[in-house]
Each structure stands twice: as structure tokens, then as C-alpha cells.
N, C-alpha and C positions, 0 to 999 in steps of 0.2 A: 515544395522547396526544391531548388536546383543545386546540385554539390557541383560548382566549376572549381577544379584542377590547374592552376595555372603557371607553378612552380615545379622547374626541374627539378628529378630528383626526391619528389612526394612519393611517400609511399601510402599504398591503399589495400587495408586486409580486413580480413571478417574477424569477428569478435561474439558469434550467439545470435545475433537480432542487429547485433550495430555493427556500421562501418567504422575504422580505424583509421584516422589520417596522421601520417607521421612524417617528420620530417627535421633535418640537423637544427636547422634554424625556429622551431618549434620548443619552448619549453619541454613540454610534457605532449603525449598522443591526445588529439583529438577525436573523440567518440559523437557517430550521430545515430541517432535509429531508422534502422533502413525503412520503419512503417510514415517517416516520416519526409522521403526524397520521392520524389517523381522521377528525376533524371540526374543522369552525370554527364558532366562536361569536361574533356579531357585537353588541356589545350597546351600543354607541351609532356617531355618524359617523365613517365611518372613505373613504378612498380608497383605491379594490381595481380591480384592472389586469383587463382578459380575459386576459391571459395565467396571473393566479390562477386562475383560472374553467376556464380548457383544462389546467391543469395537476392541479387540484383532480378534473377528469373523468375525468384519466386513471387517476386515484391512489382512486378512489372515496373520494373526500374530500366530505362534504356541507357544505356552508356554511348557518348556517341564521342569519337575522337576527331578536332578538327585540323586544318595543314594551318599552316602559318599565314594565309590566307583569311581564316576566318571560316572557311569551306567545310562540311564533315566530309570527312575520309572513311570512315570507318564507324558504323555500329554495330552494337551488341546488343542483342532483344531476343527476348522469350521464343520458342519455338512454336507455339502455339498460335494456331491461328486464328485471327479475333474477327471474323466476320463472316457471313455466309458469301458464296459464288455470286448469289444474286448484285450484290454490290459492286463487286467487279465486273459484270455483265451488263448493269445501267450505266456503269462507265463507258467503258467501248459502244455501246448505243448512245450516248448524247455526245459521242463527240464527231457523229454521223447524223445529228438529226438538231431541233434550234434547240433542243435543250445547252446546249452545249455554247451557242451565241450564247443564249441569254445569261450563262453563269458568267464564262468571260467578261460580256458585255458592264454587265453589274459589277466585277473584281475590279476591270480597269480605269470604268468610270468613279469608282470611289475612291482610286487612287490620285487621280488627278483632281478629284472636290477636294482630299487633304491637304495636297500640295498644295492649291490655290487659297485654303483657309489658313495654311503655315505664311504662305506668304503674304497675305491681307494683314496677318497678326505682327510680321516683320516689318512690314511698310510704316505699321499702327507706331513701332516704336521711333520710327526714322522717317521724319515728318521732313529733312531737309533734302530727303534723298528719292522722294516718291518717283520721279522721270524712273527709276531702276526698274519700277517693278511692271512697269505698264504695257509692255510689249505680253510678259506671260501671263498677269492676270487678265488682258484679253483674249486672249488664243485656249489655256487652258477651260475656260467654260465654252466655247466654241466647240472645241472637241469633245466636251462632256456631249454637248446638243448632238454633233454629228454622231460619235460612238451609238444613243440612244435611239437612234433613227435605221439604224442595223440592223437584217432581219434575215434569215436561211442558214444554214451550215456552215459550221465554224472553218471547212475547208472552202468554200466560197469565199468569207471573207476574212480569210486568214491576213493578204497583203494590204489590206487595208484597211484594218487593225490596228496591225503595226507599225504600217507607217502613220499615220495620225498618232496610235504613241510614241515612236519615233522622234517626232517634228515637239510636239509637245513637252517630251522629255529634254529635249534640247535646249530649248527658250526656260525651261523652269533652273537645269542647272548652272547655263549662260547668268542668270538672274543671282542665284546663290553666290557665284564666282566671283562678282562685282561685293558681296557682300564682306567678301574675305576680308581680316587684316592682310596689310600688301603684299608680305612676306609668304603670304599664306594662299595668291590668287591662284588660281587654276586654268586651265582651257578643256573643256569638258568631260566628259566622262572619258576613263580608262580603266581596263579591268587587272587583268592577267599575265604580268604584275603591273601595280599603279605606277602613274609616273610621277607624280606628288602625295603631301602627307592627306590632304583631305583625302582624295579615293585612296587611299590609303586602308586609310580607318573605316570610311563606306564601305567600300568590300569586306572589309572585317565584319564589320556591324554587319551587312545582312547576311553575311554568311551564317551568324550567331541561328539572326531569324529564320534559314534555311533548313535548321539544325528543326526548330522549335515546330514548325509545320510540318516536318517529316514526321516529328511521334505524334504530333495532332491526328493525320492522316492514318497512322498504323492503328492507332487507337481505334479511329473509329470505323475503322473495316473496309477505307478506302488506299486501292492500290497506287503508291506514291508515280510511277509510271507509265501512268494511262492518263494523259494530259488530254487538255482540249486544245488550247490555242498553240503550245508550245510543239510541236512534233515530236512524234516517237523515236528514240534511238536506242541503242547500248548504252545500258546504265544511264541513262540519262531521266533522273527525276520532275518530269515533264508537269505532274500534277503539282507540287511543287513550286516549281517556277510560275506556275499560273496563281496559284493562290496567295502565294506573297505577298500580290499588288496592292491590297490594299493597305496591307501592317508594314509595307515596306517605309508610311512616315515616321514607324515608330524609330527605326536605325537614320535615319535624313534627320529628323532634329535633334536627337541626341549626338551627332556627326555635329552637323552646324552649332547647335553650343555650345559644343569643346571651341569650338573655334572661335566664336563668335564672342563667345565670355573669356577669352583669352587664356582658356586651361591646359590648352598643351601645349607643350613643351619639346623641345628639340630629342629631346633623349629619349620620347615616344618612337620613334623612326629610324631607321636605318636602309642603308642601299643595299640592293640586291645587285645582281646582273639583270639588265635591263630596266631598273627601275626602283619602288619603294617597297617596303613593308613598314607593318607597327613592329616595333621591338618588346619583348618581353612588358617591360614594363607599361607601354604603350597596351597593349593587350589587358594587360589589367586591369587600367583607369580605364577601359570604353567596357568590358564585361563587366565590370562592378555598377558602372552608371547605366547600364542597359538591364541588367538586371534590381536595378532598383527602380526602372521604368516598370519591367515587367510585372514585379510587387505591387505595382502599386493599386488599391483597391479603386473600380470605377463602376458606375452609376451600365448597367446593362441589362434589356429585356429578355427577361425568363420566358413568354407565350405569346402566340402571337393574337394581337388585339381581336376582342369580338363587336367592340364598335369605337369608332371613331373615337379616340384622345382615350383607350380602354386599354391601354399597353401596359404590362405588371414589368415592374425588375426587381431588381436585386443589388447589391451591392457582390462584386467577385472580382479578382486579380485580373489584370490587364491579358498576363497570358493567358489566362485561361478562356477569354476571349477568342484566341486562335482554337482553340479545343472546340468551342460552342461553332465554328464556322464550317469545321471540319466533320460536328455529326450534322451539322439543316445541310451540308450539302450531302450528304451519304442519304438524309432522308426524302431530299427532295427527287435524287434519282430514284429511290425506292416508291415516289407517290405521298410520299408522310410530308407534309409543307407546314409541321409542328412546331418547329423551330425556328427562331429570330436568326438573322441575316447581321452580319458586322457592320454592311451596307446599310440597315435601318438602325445604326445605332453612333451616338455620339462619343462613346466612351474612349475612343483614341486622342482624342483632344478635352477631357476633362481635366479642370485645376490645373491648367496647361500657361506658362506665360512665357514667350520667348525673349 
């Protein structure tokens, strides 16, 4: 379970075993059991006791506080450190050798099979509007083929990586933009700050997911900045950024069917200098509908097959998917190729209708 924080003014204190949430507009204090959170999500002013913080350490509970952005700014996580040196050492060696192609290669080609299966399912509903989508559903499988034709050191081909996802990213959200109600069109991506309500809320949304891959990563003994494709900087969450790519459909259609189902609302948004944000409120409707994406239970390989059509699953929550991606990649640099890959698996687009 994820405890998201989203009201000014919540207060959060220890109580024994349970956290305490309180607040004016609250009947009575709401009680959870901390054996029962995974994480907290902090996403505006709140008052939080050290006794949260000792309790949250014992529970490997991460606290992670985000900017108005959607960005974390700030976590809080156990002192202890969860994985051997060796992890962090097959990191810095694959991102010198094709291990390191072949993870990126795999992340951002199955970012763009989503994209292009989101948009197949769009077309499917707007059978008068097909001319829209035909430019990116041919280009998108095109750079799937190029990406997978890629072979040497991910500093080889760093620039040409990116610019084929570049070009590609381009044409997919040119395509979305046409899809807007009118009021609502765009001209293509903008980050920091948005210039309209959709990137808006897309930066919101993935920043949610930036949050959710960083404790996948802590967890499972791999260091959040030691990236392949993205380059190394200060403080810059480089492993992160690279691993996103494929769960980033999950914040793009919940984006798109706020809008598309005509669910937000003008009082979602507010101007900044230079540009947009979500407003409070706005903040709330996309983490409440993002975290009931992330709920929600999907069809996912536990082992990987010993013969052809021989693959076991499971039934497990969508996030926890990010979890399972974050130890096969910690195992594949260790040599252990025991676990399923996000990439061989359907469950981002299960029970899915747009």
C-alpha cells in the first residue's frame, strides 16, 4: 500500500505500530499499520514527527517528498544498506561494455511497442479519424527494427539512440495533440515548467513514476546513478531515467484519459511564471487515478520458461511489476538471468480499454 499525503496541513505521527493521519477537515485521526505501507508519498505541507521517520526505518517504509512538479525532491530511507558492492560494480561495467546496449536497447524498444499498441487501440475507437494516426504508427515500428539492429557500447551509440527516440517521440505526441479536445491541443512536449494543462499533468504523472522506480531500484541493491544511456552527473538519477521507459505508458494513458474522457477540469491548473502547473486539486484527481492504475492486479511471469509456451505467472499489482524489473536487472548483471523481463510481459496493457 502507498500512503499519498496530498493536503496542506495533514498531520503525520506514530502511534505503537500505526501511523496517525490528522487533519482540521478530518472527523476523527486516521490510523494505518505501518506493517501494512510500503511507501509514503508526500505531495504538499504536511507535519511528520521523528517518531514517523524511526518507525518508517524499521518497516522499510521510504518517504519520498515530491516539488509541485510531480518531481521527488527529497527522500527518507533506512540507513542500511541493501545490497552487496558487487551490484554496483556490474553496473559501472555494463555501461562500458554491450551489456549495457542490450538493457537500454530492450527498455526503449518496449517503450515505443506501447506507445504504438496505445495508439492502435485509439485509432480502434475513431474509425473516422484514422489519416491521424498513420504517420507514427509507421515510423514507431520502424525504430523498434532500427533500435534492435544496435550492437557495441552504449557510449558508441549513445547519439543514436536518442535521436531515433527523439524523432519517434515526436511523431507519437504530435499524434496525441491532434487527439485533444480543442481547448485542450498542444504543440509538443514541454517540461520545466509546462506550457499547457496536458504536459501539465504528464510531468506530474511521470514524476509520480520517477518516485516509484527509485525505491524499486534501492530495494533491490541497485545504485539509482549509475545509468547506461542517460550520462552521469550530480545528483542526477541517471538509472532512473533510463528505466522508466517502458512504464512511462502507464502516466501517458492515464494523461490522455483525463482528457480524452473529458475529466479535467479548469481548476485542475493554475499559472506559474513562465508557464503551467496542476493545482492542488488537480494533483489529486491524476495520484488517486494513477494509483488505482498502479492497484491494479495483472496477469505477470514469475520464471522464466524451460520450454517454448512453458512460462508460469501469477496474478501481482501493476507496481509491483516495476519492483520485479528492478531485481532481473540487478540479476542479469550479477550472471542470475532467473527472472522475467517487463519487456516479455503483457501486463501494462491488461483489461485495458481506451
Amino acid at each position: 500500500m502507498q500512503l499519498v499525503i496530498n493536503t496542506h496541513g495533514t498531520s503525520l505521527r506514530r502511534r505503537g505500530e500505526r501511523l496517525v493521519i490528522s487533519h482540521r477537515n478530518l472527523p476523527k485521526p486516521v490510523e494505518l499499520a505501518a506493517s501494512k505501507i510500503q511507501s509514503i508519498v508526500v505531495a504538499s505541507g504536511i507535519q511528520i514527527t521523528s517518531g514517523v521517520i524511526e518507525l518508517a526505518a524499521q518497516h522499510d517504509i521510504d518517504i519520498c517528498f515530491l516539488a509541485k512538479d510531480g518531481h521527488p525532491i527529497s527522500r527518507i530511507w533506512q540507513s542500511r544498506i541493501g545490497s552487496t558492492v558487487a551490484i554496483r560494480r556490474a553496473q559501472l561495467a555494463a555501461s562500458d561494455n554491450p551489456t549495457g546496449t542490450d538493457v537500454v536497447r530492450s527498455w526503449i524498444a518496449k517503450k515505443l511497442e506501447n506507445q504504438h499498441r496505445f495508439l492502435t487501440q485509439l485509432q480502434s475507437k475513431r474509425p473516422d479519424r484514422m489519416t491521424v494516426f498513420d504517420t507514427a504508427l509507421r515510423l514507431l515500428p520502424e525504430t523498434i527494427e532500427k533500435l534492435r539492429r544496435l550492437t557495441g557500447k552504449v557510449d558508441d551509440q549513445r547519439s543514436t539512440i536518442m535521436g531515433l527516440e527523439g524523432v519517434a517521440g515526436r511523431v507519437y505526441f504530435e499524434c496525441l495533440a491532434k487527439l485533444m479536445p480543442s481547448e485542450y491541443q498542444f504543440s509538443g512536449r514541454s517540461r520545466r515548467p509546462a506550457t499547457d494543462p496536458f504536459n501539465a499533468m504528464l510531468n506530474y504523472a511521470y514524476g509520480v513514476l520517477y518516485s516509484q522506480v527509485e525505491r524499486a531500484q534501492i530495494l533491490a541493491g541497485l545504485d539509482p546513478h549509475i545509468g547506461f544511456l542517460h550520462t552521469d552527473n550530480y545528483n542526477k538519477p541517471s538509472l532512473v531515467f533510463d528505466m522508466i521507459e517502458p512504464f512511462r505508458i502507464i502516466a501517458e494513458k492515464a494523461t490522455v484519459l483525463f482528457f480524452t474522457g473529458r475529466r479535467v477540469k479548469r481548476e485542475f491548473f493554475r499559472e506559474v511564471p513562465g508557464g503551467i502547473e496542476l493545482a492542488p486539486e488537480g494533483r489529486a484527481a491524476l495520484i488517486t487515478n494513477l494509483n488505482e492504475r498502479l492497484d491494479k492486479s495483472v496477469k505477470y511471469p514469475i520464471q522464466q520458461p524451460k520450454r517454448p509456451g512453458g512460462k508460469k505467472t501469477r496474478r501481482i499489482k501493476l507496481r509491483v511489476t516495476i519492483q520485479y524489473e528492478a531485481h532481473a536487472l540487478a540479476n542479469q548483471l550479477l550472471g542470475r538471468n532467473d527472472l522475467p523481463r517487463i519487456v516479455e510481459s503483457d501486463a501494462l496493457f491488461e483489461n485495458e480499454d481506451p
